[in-house]
C-alpha positions as CSV (number, residue, x, y, z in Angstrom):
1,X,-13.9,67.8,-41.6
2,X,-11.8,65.1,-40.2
3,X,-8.7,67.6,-39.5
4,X,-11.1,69.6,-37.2
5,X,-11.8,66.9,-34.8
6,X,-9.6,66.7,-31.9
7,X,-7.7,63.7,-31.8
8,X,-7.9,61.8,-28.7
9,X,-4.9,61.0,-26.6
10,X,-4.1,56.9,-26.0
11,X,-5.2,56.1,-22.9
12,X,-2.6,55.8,-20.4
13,X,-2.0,52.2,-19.1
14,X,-0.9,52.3,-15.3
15,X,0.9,50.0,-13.7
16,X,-1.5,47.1,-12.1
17,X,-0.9,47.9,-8.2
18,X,0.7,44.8,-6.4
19,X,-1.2,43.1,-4.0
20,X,-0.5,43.4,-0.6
21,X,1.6,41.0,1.4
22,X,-1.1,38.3,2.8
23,X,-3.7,38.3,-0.5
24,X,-4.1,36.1,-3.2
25,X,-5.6,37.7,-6.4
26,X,-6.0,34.0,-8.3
27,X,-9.1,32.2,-7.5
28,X,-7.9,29.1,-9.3
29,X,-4.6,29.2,-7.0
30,X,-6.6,29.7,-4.1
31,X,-8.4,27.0,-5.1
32,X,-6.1,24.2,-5.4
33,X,-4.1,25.6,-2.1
34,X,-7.3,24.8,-0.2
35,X,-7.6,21.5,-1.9
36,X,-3.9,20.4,-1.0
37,X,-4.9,21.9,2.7
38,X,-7.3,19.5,3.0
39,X,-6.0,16.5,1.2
40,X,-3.1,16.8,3.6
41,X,-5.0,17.0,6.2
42,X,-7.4,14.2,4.7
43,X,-3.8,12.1,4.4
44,X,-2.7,12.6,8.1
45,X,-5.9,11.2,9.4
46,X,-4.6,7.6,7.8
47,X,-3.1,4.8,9.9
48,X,0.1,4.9,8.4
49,X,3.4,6.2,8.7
50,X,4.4,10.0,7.5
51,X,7.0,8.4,5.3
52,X,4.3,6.2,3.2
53,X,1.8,9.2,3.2
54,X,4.8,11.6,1.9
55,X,4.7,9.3,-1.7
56,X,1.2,9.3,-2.0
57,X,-0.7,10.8,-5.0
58,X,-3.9,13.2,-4.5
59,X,-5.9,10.0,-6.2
60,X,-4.1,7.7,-3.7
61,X,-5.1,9.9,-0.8
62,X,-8.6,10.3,-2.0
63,X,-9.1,6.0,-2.8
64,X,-7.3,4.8,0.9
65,X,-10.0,7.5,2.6
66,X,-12.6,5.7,0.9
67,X,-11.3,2.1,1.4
68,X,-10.6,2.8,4.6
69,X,-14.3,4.6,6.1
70,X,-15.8,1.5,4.4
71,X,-14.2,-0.7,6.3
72,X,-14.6,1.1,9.7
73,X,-18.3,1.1,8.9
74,X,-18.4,-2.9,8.5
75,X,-16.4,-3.2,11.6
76,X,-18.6,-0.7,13.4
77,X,-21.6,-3.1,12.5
78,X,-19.7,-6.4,12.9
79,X,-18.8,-5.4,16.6
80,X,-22.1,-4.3,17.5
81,X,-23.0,-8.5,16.5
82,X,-20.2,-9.8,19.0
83,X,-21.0,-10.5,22.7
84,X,-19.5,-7.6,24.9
85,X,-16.8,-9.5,26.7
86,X,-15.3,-10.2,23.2
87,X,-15.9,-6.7,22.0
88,X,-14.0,-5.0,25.1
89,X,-11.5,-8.0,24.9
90,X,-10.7,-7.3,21.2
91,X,-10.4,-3.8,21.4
92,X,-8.1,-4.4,24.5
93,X,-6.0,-5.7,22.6
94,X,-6.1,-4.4,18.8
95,X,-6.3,-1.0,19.5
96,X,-4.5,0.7,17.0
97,X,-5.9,-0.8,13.7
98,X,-3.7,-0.5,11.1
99,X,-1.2,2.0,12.1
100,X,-0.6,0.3,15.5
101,X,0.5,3.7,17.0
102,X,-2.1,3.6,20.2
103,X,-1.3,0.2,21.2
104,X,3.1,0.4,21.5
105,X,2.1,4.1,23.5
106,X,1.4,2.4,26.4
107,X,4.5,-0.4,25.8
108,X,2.1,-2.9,24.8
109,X,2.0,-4.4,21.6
110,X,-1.4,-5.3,19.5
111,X,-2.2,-9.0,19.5
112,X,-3.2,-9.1,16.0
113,X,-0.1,-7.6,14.7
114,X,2.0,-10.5,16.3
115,X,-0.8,-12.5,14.7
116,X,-0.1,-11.2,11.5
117,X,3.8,-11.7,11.9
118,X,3.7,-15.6,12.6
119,X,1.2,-15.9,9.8
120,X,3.0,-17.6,6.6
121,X,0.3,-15.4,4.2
122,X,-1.3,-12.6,4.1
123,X,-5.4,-11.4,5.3
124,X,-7.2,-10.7,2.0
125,X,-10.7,-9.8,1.8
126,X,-12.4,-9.3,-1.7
127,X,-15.9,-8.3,-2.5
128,X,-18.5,-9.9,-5.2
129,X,-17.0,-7.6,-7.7
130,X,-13.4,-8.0,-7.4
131,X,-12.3,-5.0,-5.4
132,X,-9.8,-5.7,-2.5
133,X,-11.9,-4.7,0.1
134,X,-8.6,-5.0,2.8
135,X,-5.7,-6.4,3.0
136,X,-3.3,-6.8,5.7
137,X,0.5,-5.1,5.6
138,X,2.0,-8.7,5.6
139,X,1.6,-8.5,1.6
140,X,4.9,-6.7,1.0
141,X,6.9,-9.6,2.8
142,X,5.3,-12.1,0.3
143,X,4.5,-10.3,-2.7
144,X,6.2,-7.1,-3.2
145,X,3.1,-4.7,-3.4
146,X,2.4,-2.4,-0.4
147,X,-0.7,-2.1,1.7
148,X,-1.2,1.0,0.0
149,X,-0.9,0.1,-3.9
150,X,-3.9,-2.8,-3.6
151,X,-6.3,-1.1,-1.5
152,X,-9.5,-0.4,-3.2
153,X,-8.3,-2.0,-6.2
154,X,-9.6,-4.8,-8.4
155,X,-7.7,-8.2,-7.4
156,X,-7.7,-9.3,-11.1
157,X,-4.8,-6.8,-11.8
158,X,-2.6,-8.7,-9.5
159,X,-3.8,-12.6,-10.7
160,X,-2.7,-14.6,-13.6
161,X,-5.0,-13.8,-16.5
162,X,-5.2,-18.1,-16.7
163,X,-6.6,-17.6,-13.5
164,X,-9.0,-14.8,-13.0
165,X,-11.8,-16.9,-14.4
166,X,-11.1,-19.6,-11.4
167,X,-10.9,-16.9,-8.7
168,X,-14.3,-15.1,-10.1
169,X,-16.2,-18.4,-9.9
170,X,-14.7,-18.8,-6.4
171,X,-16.3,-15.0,-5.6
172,X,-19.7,-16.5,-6.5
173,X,-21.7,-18.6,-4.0
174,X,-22.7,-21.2,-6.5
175,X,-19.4,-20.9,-8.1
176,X,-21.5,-19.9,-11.4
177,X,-20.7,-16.1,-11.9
178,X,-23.2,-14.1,-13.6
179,X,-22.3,-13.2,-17.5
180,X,-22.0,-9.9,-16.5
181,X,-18.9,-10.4,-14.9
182,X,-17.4,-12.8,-17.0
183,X,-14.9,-10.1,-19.2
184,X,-12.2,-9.5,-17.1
185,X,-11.9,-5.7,-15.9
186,X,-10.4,-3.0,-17.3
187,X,-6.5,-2.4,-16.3
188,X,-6.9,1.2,-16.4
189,X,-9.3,1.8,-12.9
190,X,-9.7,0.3,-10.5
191,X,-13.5,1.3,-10.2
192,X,-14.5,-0.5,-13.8
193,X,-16.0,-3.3,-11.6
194,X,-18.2,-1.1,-10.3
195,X,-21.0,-1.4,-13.0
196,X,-21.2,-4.5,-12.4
197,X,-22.3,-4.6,-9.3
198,X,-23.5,-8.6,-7.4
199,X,-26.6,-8.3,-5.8
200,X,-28.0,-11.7,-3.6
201,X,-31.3,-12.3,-2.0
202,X,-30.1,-13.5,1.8
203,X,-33.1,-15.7,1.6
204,X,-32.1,-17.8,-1.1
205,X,-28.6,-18.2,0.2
206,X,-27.4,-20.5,2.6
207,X,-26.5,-20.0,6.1
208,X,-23.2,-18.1,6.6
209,X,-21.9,-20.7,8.1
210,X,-22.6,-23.3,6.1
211,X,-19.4,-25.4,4.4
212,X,-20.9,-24.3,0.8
213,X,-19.6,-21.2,1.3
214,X,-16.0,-22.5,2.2
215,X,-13.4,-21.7,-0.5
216,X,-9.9,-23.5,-1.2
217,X,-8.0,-22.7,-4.3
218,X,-5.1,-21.6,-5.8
219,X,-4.1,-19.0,-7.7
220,X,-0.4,-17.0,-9.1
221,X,-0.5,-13.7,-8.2
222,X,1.9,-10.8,-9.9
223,X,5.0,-10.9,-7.4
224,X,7.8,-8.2,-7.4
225,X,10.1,-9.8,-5.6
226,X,13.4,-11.4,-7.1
227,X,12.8,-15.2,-6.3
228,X,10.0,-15.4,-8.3
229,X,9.1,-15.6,-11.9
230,X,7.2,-12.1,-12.2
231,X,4.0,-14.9,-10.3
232,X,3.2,-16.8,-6.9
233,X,1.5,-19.5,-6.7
234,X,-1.0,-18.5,-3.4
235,X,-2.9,-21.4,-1.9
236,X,-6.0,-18.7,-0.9
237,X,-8.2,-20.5,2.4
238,X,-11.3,-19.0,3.3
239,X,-14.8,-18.7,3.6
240,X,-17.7,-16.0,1.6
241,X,-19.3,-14.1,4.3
242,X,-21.7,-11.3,4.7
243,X,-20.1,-7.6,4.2
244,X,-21.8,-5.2,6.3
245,X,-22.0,-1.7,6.5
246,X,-21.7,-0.7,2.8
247,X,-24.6,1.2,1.5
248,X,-23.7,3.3,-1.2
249,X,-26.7,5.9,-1.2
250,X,-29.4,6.9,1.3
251,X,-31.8,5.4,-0.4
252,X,-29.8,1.7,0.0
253,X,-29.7,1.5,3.5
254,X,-32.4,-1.2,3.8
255,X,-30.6,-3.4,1.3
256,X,-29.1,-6.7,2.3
257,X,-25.2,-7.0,3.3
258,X,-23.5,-9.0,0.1
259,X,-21.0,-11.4,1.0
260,X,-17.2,-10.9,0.4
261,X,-14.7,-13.3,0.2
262,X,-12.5,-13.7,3.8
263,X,-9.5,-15.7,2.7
264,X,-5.7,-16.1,3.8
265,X,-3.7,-16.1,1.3
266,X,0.0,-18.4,2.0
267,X,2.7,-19.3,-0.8
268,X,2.3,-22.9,-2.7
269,X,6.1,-23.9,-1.3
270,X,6.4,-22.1,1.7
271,X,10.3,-20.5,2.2
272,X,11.9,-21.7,5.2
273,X,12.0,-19.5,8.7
274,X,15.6,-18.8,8.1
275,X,14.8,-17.4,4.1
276,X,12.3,-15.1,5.9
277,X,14.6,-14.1,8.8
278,X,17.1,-13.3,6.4
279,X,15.3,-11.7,3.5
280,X,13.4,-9.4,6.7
281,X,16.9,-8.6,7.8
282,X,18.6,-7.1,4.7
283,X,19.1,-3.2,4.6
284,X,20.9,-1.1,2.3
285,X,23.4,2.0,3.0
286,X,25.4,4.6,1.0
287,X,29.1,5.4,1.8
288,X,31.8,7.7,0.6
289,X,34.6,5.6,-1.0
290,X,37.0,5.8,2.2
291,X,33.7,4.0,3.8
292,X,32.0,7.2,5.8
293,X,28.6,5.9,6.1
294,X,26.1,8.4,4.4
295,X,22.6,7.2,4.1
296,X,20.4,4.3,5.8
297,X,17.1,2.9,5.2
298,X,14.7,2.4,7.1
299,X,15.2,-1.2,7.7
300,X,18.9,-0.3,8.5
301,X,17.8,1.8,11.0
302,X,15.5,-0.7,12.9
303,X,18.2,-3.6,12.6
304,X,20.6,-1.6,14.1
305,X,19.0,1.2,16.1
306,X,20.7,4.2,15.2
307,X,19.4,7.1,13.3
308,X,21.7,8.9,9.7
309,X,22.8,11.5,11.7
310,X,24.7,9.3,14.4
311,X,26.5,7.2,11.5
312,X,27.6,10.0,10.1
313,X,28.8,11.3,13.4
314,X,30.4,7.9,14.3
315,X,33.2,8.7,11.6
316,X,34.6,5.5,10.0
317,X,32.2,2.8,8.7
318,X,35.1,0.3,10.1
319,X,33.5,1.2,13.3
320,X,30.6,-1.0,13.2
321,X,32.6,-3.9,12.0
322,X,32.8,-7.1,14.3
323,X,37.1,-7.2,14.1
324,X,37.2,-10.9,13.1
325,X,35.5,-9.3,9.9
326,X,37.4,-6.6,9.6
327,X,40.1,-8.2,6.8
328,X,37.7,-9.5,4.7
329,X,35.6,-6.1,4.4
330,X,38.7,-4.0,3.7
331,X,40.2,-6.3,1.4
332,X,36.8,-6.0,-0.6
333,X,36.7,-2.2,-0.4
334,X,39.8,-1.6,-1.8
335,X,38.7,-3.9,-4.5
336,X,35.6,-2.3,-5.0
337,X,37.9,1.2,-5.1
338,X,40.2,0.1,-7.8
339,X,37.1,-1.4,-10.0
340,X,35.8,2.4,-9.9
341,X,39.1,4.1,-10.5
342,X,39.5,2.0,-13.5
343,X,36.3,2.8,-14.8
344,X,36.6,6.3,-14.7
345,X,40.4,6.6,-15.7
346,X,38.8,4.5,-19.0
347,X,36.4,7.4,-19.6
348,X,38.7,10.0,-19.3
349,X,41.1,8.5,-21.8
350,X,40.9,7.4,-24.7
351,X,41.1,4.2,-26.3
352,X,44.5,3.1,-27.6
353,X,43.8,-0.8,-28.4
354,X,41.4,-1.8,-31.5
């Protein structure tokens, strides 16, 4: 019986036809290509330079767009409370926020970034929960961290854990936290503050201006630079004031502004202006060993105003050398050459001596 069946041929597999030139047949790889199309176009819409977007993370991109819509909505409201001769004054002058791009295009440069450069501190604005709310780029000189890294973050990763309980009683307006807040948050996000959320009654506040809701403290911040201990003693100055502009939902945009904490932050023992000159003024380059110049940062490049490609050019690294310092750098690079001769003439051969 089973003999007199036919048996049925295997079906033939084809060959899958290729897609044309132009389509994509994978959804999830269409997917993430328009998800990196629009966080990089998401990332060029931030006020800072190409070559700190270029090291940012998708998560990076996504918390500095947050961070920084929520704090052009509070200066959208706190402009609308100024008198208009102070409003078109300040925007005279400060246009260009935190890139400062619009302002140098016409050869002018924004007050508040000279401002910022004769401050001995930093601008530092936290909210009721702990998040750093803004921060101005003058951190890096003083602590190491840029703009970008503490953005959006909770300030009690970068303080002392002897101190977070000081700086969270400061963040209250009675200096009396609620118990809600009193664990410190968790390392791992910088959103685990966020449940914990400080809601005040503007009536049974004081008035904004009142000297209860001045602030004057001190507190070591993590530092990254080499002249400290790993912390920095920060003298922060400020005043709690209303943040507003910072509904979360629809349904919260009758709820009352909750104050923030406006604060420069300045070093315990300020450095002298000749440490800071100097310490601004250091760049690092690569050379060949016969001294070719190679590689500049970008602090090289500002100090002395020409780009990688004209070094290289240029020939010689002598060439940039004042000639009454000419000895003393030569005599050092031929030491420098033998130390690295030696090394490797002591890796290819072997040891003799026990």
């Amino acid at each position: 019986m089973y003999a007199g069946r036919k048996r049925r041929k295997p079906a033939q597999r084809g060959v899958k036809p290729t897609p044309t030139e132009g389509t994509k047949s994978n959804p999830s790889k269409r997917h993430r290509d328009r998800l990196n199309s629009e966080l990089d176009r998401l990332a060029g819409l931030l006020p800072f330079p190409k070559d700190v977007l270029s090291s940012l993370d998708k998560l990076s991109i996504l918390r500095l767009s947050v961070s920084f819509l929520r704090t052009k909505s509070f200066f959208s409201v706190a402009l609308k409370n100024q008198p208009p001769n102070r409003v078109n004054k300040s925007s005279n002058h400060d246009n260009g926020g935190a890139g400062g791009t619009s302002g140098a295009a016409d050869g002018r440069i924004p007050e508040g970034e000279l401002l910022l450069q004769a401050l001995n501190g930093f601008v530092l604005v936290v909210t009721a929960e702990g998040n750093i709310f803004f921060c101005s780029h003058t951190i890096q000189d003083f602590l190491g961290f840029h703009q970008t890294d503490v953005m959006h973050q909770s300030v009690f990763e970068l303080i002392h854990t002897e101190d977070q309980q000081e700086f969270k009683r400061n963040l209250h307006w009675a200096l009396n936290p609620p118990v809600s807040l009193e664990p410190p948050p968790d390392p791992a996000g910088g959103e685990s503050t966020s449940s914990c959320l400080v809601s005040y009654n503007p009536d049974q506040l004081p008035p904004e201006n009142s000297s209860f809701l001045e602030r004057a403290f001190v507190c070591r911040f993590r530092c990254l630079l080499d002249n400290s201990s790993g912390f920095l003693p920060l003298s922060i100055q400020g005043r709690l004031k209303f943040l507003h502009g910072q509904s979360r939902q629809q349904s919260e945009r009758s709820s009352p502004p909750q104050l923030a904490l406006f604060a420069i932050a300045t070093p315990l023992q300020p450095p002298a202006i000749l440490e800071i000159r100097t310490k601004n003024m250091i760049f690092r380059t690569k050379h060949k060993l016969d001294f070719t110049p190679m590689a500049c940062d970008a602090k090289g490049k500002i100090v002395l105003g020409y780009t990688e490609a004209e070094l290289r050019v240029r020939g010689s690294g002598y060439q940039f050398i004042h000639a009454a310092d000419m000895l003393h750098c030569a005599e050092n690079h031929i030491r420098s050459k033998s130390v690295i001769g030696s090394g490797q003439r002591s890796r290819n051969t072997p040891e003799t001596e026990g």
